[in-house]
C-alpha positions in Angstrom: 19.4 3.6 -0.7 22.3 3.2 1.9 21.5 -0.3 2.7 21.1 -1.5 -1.2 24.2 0.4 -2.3 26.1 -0.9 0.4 25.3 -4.7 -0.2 25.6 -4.9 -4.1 29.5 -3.7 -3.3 30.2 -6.2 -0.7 28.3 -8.9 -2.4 30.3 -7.9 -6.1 33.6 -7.9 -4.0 32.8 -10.8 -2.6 32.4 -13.0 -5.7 35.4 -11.0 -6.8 33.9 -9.8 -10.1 34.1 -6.3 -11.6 31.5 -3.6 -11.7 32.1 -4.2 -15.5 31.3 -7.7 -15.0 27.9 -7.4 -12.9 27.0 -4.9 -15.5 27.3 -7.1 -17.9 25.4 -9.8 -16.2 22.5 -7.8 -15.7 22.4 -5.8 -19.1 23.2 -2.6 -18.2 26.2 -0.3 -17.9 28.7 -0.2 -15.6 28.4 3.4 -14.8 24.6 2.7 -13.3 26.3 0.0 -11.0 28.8 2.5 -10.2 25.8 4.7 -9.4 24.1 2.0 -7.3 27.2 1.3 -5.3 27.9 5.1 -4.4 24.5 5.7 -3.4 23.5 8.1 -6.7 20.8 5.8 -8.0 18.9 2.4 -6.9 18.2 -0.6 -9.4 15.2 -0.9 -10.9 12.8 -3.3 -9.2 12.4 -5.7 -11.8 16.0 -6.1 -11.5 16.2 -6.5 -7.8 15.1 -10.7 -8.1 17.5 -11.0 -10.8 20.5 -9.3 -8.5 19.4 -11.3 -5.2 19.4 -15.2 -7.7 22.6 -13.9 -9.2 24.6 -13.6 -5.5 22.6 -16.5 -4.3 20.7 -14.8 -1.6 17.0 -13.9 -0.8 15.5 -10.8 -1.3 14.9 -9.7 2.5 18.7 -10.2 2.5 19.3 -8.1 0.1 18.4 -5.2 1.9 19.4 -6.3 5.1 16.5 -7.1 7.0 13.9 -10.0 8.1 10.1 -10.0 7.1 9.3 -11.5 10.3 10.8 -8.7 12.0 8.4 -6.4 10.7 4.9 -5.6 11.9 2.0 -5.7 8.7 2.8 -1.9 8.2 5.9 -2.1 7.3 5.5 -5.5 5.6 2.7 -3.4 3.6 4.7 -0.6 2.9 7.7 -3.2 1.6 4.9 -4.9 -0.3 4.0 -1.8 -2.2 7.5 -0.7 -3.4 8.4 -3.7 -4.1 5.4 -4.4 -6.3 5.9 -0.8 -8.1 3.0 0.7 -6.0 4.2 3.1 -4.0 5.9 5.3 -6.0 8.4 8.6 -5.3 8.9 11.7 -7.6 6.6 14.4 -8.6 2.7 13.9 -9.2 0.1 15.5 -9.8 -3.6 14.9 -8.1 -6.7 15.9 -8.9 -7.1 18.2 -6.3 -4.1 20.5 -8.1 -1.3 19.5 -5.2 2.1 18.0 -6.8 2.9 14.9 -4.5 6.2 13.2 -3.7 4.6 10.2 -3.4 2.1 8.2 -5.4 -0.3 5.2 -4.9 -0.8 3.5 -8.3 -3.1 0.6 -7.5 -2.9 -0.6 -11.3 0.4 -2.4 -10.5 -1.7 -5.2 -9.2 -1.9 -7.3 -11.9 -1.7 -10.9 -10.9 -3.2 -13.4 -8.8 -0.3 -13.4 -6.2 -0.1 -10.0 -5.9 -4.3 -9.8 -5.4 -3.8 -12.6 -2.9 -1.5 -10.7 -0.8 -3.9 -7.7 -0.5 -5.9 -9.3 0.6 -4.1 -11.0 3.3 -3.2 -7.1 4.5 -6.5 -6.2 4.2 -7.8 -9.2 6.2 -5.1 -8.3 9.1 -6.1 -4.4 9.1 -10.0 -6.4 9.9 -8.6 -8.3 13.0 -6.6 -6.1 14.4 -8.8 -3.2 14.3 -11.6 -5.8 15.8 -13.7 -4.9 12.9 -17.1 -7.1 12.9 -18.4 -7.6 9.8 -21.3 -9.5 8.3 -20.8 -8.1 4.4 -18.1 -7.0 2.4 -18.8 -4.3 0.0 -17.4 -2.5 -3.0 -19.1 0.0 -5.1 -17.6 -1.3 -8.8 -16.9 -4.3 -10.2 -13.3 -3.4 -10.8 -12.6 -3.8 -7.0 -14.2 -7.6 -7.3 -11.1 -9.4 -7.2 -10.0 -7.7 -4.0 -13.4 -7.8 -1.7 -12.9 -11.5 -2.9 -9.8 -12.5 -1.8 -10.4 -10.3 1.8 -13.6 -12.6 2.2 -11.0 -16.1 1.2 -9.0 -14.7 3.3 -10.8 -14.3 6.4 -12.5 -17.5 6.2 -9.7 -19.9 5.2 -7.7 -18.1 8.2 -9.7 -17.0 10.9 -13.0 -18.9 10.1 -14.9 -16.1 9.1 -17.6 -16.8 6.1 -18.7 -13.4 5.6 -20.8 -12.5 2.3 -19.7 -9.9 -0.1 -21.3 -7.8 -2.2 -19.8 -5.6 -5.9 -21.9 -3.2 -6.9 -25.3 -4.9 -5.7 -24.8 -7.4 -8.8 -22.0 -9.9 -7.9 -22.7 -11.3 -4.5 -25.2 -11.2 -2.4 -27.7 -8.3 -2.4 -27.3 -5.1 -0.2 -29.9 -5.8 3.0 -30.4 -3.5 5.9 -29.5 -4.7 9.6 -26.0 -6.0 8.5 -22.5 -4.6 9.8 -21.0 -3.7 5.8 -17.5 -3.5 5.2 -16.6 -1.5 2.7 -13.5 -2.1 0.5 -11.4 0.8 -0.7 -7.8 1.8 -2.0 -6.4 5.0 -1.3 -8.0 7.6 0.8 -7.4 11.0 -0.2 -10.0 14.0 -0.7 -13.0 11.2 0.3 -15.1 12.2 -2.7 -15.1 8.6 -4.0 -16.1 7.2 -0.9 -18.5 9.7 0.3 -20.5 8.7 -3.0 -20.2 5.1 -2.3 -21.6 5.3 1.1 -24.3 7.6 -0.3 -25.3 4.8 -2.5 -25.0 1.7 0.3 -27.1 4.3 2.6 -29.7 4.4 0.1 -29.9 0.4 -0.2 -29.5 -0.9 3.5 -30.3 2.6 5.6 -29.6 1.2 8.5 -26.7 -0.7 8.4 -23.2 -0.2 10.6 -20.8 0.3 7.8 -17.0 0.6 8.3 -14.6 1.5 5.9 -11.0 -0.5 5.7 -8.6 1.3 2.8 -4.8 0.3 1.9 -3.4 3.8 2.3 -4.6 7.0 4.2 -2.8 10.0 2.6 -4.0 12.0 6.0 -4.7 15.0 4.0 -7.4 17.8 4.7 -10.9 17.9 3.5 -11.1 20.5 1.4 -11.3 23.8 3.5 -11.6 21.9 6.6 -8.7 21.7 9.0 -9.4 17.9 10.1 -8.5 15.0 7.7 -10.6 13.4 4.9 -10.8 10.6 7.1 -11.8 12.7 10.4 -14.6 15.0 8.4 -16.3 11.6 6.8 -16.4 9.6 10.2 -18.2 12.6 11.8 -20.7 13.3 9.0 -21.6 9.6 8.2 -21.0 8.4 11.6 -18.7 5.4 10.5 -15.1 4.6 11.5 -12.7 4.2 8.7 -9.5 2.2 9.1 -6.1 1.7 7.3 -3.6 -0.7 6.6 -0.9 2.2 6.7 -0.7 6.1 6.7 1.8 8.6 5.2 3.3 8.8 8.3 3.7 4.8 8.2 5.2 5.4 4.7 7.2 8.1 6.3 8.6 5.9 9.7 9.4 2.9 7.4 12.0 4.9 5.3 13.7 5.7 8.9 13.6 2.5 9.6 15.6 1.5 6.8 12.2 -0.7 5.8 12.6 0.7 2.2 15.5 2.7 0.3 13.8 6.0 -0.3 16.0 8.1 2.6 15.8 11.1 0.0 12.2 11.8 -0.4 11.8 12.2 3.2 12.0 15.7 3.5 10.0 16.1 0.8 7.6 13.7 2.0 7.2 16.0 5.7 7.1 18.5 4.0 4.1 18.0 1.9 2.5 15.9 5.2 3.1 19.6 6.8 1.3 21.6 4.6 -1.4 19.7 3.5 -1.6 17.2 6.6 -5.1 17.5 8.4 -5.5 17.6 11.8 
């Protein structure tokens, strides 16, 4: 919030206009870029475009920092907020907790936004050295992402893997193949454990791994150990992420995104319901 409140008051002084003026400008009132300036408040993101065209500058210099600087966590993590993804308040999950952060994969809505994803998703794959043979989603909602993974990997690292939603778009679920499956957030595991009980039953002996956006690192249940820990050992996969809270948490730190006053809410919650 630093970083953003800082700029918008050097960049208003700069082009010697008022706070009245700027408000004005972007069609709000002068007392919330009074608040954005002191630190109180941060823009909304749809205005954050509209503030970076009006100055004449691009977005990465609005906050002060270069996207080749960063490594795909961080540029994930930017990606989210700045998309309306990742979000910071008070939630409340399924499981009864009330989080400081939240995940809301329904922002994605268009095809630039998809594309993107799948370029992270892609990245998590070849860093992580994961061979695969099939990608895999359990409903048809998550076509448009297992797509875009598989264009992806084949238009830029000559991949051409087949990819199968639901065993009815695609090709069919066979066993002997190394399945990837596609998934958002990783929280309890409930969702997924289902999903592989289902792949298990169509291709029984297939290597599956699992590649998800976000891995909240919470506990199982009763269990001390991670969602992510307790399902590797039971189904005898390996699951991997494109970040963690703790990535989350280490890109506000870093400046990365302006959400310095969640953080001790954010450690806090990672402390108490953190697995090991």
């Amino acid at each position: 919030m630093e970083v953003i409140a800082k700029k918008i008051k050097a960049l208003r002084k700069n082009k010697k206009i008022t706070q009245e003026q700027l408000a004005e400008v972007l069609a709000v009132s002068s007392q919330a870029v009074s608040k954005w300036e002191n630190g109180i408040s941060t823009p909304d993101i749809e205005l954050l475009p509209i503030i970076a065209r009006y100055f004449g500058i691009t977005m990465d210099e609005l906050f002060n920092y270069r996207q080749d600087a960063l490594n795909y966590r961080e540029r994930f993590v930017r990606f989210m907020a700045d998309n309306g993804v990742l979000k910071f308040g008070e939630f409340g999950l399924q499981s009864g907790r009330v989080s400081p952060y939240y995940i809301d994969t329904s922002s994605y809505k268009s095809a630039s936004q998809i594309t993107k994803l799948g370029k992270f998703y892609a990245e998590c794959m070849i860093e992580n050295n994961v061979h695969s043979e099939m990608l895999c989603a359990p409903a048809n909602q998550k076509a448009p992402l297992v797509i875009a993974t598989s264009m992806v990997l084949f238009e830029k690292y000559g991949r051409d893997i087949e990819y199968s939603i639901g065993n009815t778009i695609g090709a069919n679920l066979t066993s002997g193949k190394n399945i990837t499956i596609i998934e958002d957030t990783l929280t309890s595991g409930n969702t997924l454990c289902e999903t592989l009980k289902s792949i298990r039953g169509n291709a029984s002996d297939s290597e599956i791994d699992v590649v998800v956006s976000v891995d909240r690192m919470e506990k199982s249940g009763a269990l001390s150990g991670t969602a992510k820990k307790h399902i590797e050992e039971e189904y005898g996969i390996r699951i991997y992420s494109i970040v963690t809270l703790q990535d989350i948490i280490s890109a506000i730190k870093n400046g990365v995104i302006p959400a310095s006053e969640y953080l001790d809410a954010l450690q806090q919650y990672k402390e108490r319901y953190g697995g090991k």
